[in-house]
C-alpha positions in Angstrom: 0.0 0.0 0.0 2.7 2.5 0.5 5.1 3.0 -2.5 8.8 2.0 -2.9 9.7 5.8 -2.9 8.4 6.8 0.5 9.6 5.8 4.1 8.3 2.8 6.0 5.4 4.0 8.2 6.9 1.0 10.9 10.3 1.9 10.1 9.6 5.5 10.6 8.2 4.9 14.2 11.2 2.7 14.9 13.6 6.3 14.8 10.9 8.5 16.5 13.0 10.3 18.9 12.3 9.5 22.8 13.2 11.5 25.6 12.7 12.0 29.4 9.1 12.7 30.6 8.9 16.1 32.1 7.3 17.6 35.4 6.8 21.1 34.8 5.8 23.3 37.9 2.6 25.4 38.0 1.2 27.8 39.8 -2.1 28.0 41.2 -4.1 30.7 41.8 -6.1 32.3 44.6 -9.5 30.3 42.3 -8.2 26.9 42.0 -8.2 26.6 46.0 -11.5 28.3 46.1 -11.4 31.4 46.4 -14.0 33.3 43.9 -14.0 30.2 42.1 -16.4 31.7 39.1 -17.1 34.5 37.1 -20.5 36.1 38.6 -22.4 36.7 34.9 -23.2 40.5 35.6 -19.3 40.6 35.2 -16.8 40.9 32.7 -14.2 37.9 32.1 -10.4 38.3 31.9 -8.9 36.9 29.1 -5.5 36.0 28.6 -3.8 34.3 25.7 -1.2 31.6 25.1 0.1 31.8 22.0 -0.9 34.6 19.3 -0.1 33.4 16.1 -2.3 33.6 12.3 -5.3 31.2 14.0 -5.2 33.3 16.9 -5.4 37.0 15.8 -8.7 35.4 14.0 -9.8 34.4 16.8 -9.6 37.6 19.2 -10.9 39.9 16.1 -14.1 38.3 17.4 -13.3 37.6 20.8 -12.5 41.4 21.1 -16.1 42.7 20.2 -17.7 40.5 23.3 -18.4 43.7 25.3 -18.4 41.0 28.7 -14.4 40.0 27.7 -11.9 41.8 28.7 -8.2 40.4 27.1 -5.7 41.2 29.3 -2.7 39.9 28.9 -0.8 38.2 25.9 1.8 35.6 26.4 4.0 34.1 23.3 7.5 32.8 22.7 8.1 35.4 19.6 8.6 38.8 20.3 7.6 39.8 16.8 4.1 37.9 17.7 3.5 39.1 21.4 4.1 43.0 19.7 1.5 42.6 17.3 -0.6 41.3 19.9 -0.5 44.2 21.8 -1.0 46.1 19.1 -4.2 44.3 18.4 -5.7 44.5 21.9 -4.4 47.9 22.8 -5.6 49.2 19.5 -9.4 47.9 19.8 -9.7 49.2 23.5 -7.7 52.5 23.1 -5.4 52.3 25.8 -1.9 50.4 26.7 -3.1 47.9 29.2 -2.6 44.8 27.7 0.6 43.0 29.8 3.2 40.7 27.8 4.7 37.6 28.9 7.5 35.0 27.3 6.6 32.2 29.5 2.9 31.9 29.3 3.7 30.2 33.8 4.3 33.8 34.3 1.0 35.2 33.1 -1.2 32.0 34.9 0.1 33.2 38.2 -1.9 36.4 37.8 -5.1 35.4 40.2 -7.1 38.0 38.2 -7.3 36.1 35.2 -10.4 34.1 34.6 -9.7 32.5 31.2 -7.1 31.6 28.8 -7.5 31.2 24.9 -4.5 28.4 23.7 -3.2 28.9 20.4 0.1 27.5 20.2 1.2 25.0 18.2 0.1 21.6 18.5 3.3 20.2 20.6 1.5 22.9 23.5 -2.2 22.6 22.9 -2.8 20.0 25.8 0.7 20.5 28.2 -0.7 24.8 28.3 -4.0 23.9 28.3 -4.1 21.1 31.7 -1.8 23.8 33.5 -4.2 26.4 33.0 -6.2 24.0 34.4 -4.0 23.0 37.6 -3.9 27.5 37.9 -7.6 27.8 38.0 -8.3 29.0 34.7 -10.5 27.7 32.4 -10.0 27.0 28.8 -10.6 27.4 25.2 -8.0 25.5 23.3 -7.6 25.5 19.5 -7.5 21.8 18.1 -6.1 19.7 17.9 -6.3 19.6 21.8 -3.6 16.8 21.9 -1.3 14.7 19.5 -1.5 11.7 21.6 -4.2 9.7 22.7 -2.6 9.7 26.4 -3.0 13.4 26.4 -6.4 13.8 25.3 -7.1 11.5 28.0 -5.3 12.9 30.7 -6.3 16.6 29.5 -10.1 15.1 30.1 -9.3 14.2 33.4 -7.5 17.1 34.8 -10.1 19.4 33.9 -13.2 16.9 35.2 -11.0 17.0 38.4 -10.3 20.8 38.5 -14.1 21.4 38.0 -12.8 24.3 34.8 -14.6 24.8 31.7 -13.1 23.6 28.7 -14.4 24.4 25.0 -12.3 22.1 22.1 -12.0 25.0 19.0 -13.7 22.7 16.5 -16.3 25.7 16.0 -18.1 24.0 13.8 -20.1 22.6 15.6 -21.7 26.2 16.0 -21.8 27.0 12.6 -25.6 26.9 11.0 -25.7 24.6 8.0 -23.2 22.0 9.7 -26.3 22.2 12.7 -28.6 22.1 10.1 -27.2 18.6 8.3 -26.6 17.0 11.8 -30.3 17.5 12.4 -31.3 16.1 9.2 -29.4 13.1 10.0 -30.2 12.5 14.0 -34.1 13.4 13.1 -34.6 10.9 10.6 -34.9 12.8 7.6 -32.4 11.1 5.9 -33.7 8.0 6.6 -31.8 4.9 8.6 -28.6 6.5 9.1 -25.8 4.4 7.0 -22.7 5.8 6.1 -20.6 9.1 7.3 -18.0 10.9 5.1 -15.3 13.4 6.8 -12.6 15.0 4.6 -8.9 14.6 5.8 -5.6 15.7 3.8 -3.6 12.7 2.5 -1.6 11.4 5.8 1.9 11.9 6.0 4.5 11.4 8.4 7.6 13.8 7.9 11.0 14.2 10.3 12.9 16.5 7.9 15.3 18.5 10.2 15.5 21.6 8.5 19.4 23.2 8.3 20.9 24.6 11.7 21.1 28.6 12.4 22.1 30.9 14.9 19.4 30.0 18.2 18.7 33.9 18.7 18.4 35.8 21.9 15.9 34.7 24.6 13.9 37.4 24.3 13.3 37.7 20.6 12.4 33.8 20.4 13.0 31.4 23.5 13.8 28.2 21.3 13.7 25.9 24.7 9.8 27.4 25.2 8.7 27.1 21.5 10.1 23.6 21.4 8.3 22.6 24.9 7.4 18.8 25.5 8.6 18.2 22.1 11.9 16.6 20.9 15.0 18.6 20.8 16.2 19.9 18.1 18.0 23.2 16.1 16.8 26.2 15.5 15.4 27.3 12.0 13.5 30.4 11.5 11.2 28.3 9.4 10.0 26.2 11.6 8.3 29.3 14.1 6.8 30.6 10.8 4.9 27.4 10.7 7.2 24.9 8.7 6.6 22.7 11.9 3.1 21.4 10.2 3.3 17.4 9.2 6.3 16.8 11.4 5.6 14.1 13.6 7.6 15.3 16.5 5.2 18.6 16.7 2.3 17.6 14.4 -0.6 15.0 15.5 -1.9 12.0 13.7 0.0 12.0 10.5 -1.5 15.6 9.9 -5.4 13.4 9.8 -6.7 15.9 12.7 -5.7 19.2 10.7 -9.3 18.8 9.1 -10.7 15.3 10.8 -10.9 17.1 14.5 -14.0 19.1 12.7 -14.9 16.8 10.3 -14.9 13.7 12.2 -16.0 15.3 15.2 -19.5 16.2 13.2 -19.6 12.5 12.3 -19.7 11.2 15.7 -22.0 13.9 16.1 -24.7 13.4 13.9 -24.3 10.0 14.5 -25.3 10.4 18.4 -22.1 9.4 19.0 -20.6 11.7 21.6 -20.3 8.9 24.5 -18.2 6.2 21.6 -16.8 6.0 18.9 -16.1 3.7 16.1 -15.1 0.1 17.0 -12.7 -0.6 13.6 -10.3 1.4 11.7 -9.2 -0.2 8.1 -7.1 2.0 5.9 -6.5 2.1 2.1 -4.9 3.9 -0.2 -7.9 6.9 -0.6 -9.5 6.5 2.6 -10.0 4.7 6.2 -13.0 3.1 6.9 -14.5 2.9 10.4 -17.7 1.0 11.5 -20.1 2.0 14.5 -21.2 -0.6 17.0 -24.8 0.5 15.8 -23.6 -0.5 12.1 -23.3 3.1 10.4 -19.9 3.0 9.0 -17.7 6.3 8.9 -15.3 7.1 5.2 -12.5 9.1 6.6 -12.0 10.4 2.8 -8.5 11.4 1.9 -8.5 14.5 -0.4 -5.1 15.0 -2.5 -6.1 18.6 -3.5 -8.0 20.1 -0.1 -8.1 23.6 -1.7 -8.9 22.8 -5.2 -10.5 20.2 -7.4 -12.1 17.4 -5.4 -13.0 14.9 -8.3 -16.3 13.7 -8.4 -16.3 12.5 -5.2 -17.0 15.7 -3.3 -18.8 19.0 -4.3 -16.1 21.8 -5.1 -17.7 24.6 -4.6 -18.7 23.7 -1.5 -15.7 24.6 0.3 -13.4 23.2 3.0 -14.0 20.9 6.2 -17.1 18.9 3.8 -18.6 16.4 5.2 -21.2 14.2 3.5 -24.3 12.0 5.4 -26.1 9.0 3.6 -28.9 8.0 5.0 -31.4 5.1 3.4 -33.6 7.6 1.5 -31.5 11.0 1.0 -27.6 12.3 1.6 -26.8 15.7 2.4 -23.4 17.4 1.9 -22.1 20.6 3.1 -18.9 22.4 4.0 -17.2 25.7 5.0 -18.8 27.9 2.4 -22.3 27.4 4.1 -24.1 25.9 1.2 -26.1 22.6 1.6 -26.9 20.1 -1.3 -29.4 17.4 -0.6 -29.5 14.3 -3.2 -34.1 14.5 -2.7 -35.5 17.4 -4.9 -37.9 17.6 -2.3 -35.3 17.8 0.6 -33.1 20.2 -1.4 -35.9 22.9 -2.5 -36.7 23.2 1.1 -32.8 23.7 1.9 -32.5 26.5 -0.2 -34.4 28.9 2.3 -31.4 28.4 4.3 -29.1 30.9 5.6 -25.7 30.6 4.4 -23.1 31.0 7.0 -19.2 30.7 6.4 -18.4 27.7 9.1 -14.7 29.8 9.6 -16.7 32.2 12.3 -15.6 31.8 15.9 -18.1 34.0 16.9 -20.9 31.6 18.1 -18.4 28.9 19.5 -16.4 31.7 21.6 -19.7 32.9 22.9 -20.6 29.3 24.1 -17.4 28.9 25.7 -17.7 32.4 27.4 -21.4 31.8 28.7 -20.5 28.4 30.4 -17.4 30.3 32.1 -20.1 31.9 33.7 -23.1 29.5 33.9 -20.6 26.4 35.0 -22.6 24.4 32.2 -20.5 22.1 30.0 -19.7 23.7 26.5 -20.4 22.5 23.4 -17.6 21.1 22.5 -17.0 19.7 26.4 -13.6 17.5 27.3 -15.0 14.6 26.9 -16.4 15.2 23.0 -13.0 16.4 22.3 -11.8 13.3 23.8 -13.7 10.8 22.1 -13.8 12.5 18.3 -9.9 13.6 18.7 -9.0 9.4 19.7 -11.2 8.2 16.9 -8.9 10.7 14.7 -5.8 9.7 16.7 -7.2 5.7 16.2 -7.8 6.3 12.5 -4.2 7.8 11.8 -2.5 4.7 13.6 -4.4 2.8 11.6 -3.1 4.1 8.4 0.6 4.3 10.1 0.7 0.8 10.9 -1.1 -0.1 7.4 -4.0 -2.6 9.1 -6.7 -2.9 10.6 -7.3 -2.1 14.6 -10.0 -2.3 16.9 -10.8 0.0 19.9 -12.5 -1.0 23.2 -14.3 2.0 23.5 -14.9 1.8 27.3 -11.0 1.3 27.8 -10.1 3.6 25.0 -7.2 1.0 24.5 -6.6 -1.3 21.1 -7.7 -5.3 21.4 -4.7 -7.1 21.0 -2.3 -4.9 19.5 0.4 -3.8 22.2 2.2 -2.0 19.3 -0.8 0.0 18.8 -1.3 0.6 22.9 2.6 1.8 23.2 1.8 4.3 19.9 -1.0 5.9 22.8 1.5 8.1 24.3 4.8 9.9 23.9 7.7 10.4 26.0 7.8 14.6 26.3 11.1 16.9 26.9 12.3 17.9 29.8 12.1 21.5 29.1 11.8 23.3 32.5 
């Protein structure tokens, strides 16, 4: 299945570098021991950030017109990046407020805090996000929320422990027309539910170490801190402008969860699925197929041009993150740019008095996440739907790594008799303290 040309998937897993599990200290503030606990809702939240990167600047242009959030501090490894952060939240309140850190421990000691937004990289996504957690705040983490199965797991945990909100930033799931095709599919409309489609990028597994330069100062880009539970190794500007995506020691699930932690994760969704997921994982060459204990079988659909022409397989125009759901008497298919197509003339004519709505806005998902801070009510997109749609993902991608079939306990969360699948559950992270 894979060709001559490319590298082992075993063989490339034999190299994968291991280091020394790390204990990094945290502080906790004057909330995580009790002490005004929650966010009363006549008041405003404190927002601070971990990471402000492309994603993230998105993020807070809607975050920033919430007139009940208050961003107040910015922490980032780049001092390029933690600049124009300021810049961005200094500029929409009119004032020179906003406080800047380089080690994002530094900015969780502040007891005023309520809330931090996580938009690092993936390496960080679940080591910033379960500190937060251990300093009182509570959370909303951009996916995906861990590149292991062990941390999505343990970032469950820590945060059902800690009692703190937590909202996964697969926004999608509060975007209309993805709500709307759910529906269609969990109310019958479709008929008997049979067969889920989620778009991914053609896997890869990359360890390309890019060419050595110069580590510069601390202060302009802490290499140690960008790096974080990840594998050491040198600096190259390229990597912190984002050349980090599809390597395995920073990336996640042979790049599947780039797209498949939204597109899977509305899957298991419309398939009333938030409590499982799918039993068996078989890859090909084009696709991985997964199959339901209740029967429905899930297409994890691999898509060599994402960004352009689909084939006939998929509907163009429709834009990016489709997903497609087959029921016995109609399908519906929709995607980012908020159009739905229905295979019934009769479904379709009444889908065309819906409102189109680009699934890229945060707006809807942020203000879910921001409500439960202050109502204590799970979010959306809760710990323990990220958990079960991001280790379907993470289950999938193995599958395809190891080129054969696995099958998942889903009350363990642990493979049936595979201990080279088990061991692939975690990774050993860097000492970086």
């Amino acid at each position: 299945m894979t060709p001559k040309s490319e590298p082992n998937r075993r063989d490339f897993l034999a190299t994968a570098a291991a280091t020394t599990a790390v204990a990094a200290p945290y502080f906790v503030s004057a909330k995580a021991i009790g002490a005004g606990a929650n966010v009363a809702p006549s008041e405003k939240i404190t927002l601070g950030v971990i990471g402000i990167g492309p994603r993230c600047t998105y993020d807070m242009r809607s975050i920033l017109k919430l007139d009940d959030v208050q961003a107040v501090a910015i922490s980032d490894v780049q001092k390029s990046r933690r600049d124009a952060g300021k810049q961005l939240v200094d500029g929409h309140y009119g004032n020179d407020d906003c406080q800047l850190f380089g080690d994002f421990r530094e900015m969780l000691a502040r007891e005023d805090i309520d809330a931090v937004i996580v938009a690092t990289g993936d390496r960080w996504h679940a080591a910033a996000s379960i500190l937060a957690a251990e300093a009182g705040k509570d959370v909303y983490s951009e996916k995906p929320c861990g590149i292991t199965i062990g941390d999505c797991q343990k970032l469950s945990r820590v945060f059902a422990a800690r009692k703190r909100i937590f909202q996964a930033g697969t926004q999608r799931r509060s975007v209309p027309n993805f709500q709307k095709v759910v529906q269609l599919a969990q109310s019958g409309r479709l008929g008997s539910l049979e067969t889920l489609y989620a778009t991914v990028y053609v896997p890869t597994l990359g360890n390309h170490w890019l060419p050595p330069q110069p580590t510069p100062p601390k202060e302009i880009c802490d290499w140690n801190m960008w790096l974080g539970p990840a594998p050491w190794r040198p600096y190259n500007e390229k990597y912190v402008q984002g050349r980090w995506r599809g390597e395995y020691d920073f990336d996640s699930g042979a790049r599947l969860l780039d797209w498949g932690a939204h597109t899977l994760d509305l899957c298991q969704w419309a398939n009333q699925a938030d409590d499982t997921l799918p039993l068996t994982y078989e890859p090909t060459d084009k696709n991985i197929t997964c199959t339901y204990a209740n029967g429905v079988k899930l297409v994890i659909d691999f898509l060599k041009d994402p960004f352009g022409d689909r084939g006939p397989r998929w509907i163009t125009r429709l834009g990016t993150c489709p997903v497609r759901f087959a029921g016995s008497e109609s399908s519906v298919e929709t995607g980012d740019e908020g159009e739905i197509v229905a295979s019934s003339t009769a479904l379709q004519n009444e889908l065309a008095q819906t409102k189109r709505v680009r699934g890229l806005d945060v707006s809807a998902h942020a203000r879910n996440f921001f409500d439960c801070v202050k109502s204590r009510r799970q979010t959306v997109c809760n710990p323990t739907v990220m958990r079960r749609s991001h280790i379907a993902c993470h289950a999938a991608a193995l599958a395809w790594i190891l080129d054969r079939k696995l099958t998942i306990d889903p009350q363990t969360e642990t493979f049936v008799d595979d201990d080279e699948a088990n061991r692939l559950r975690f990774r050993a992270a860097r000492d970086w303290t």
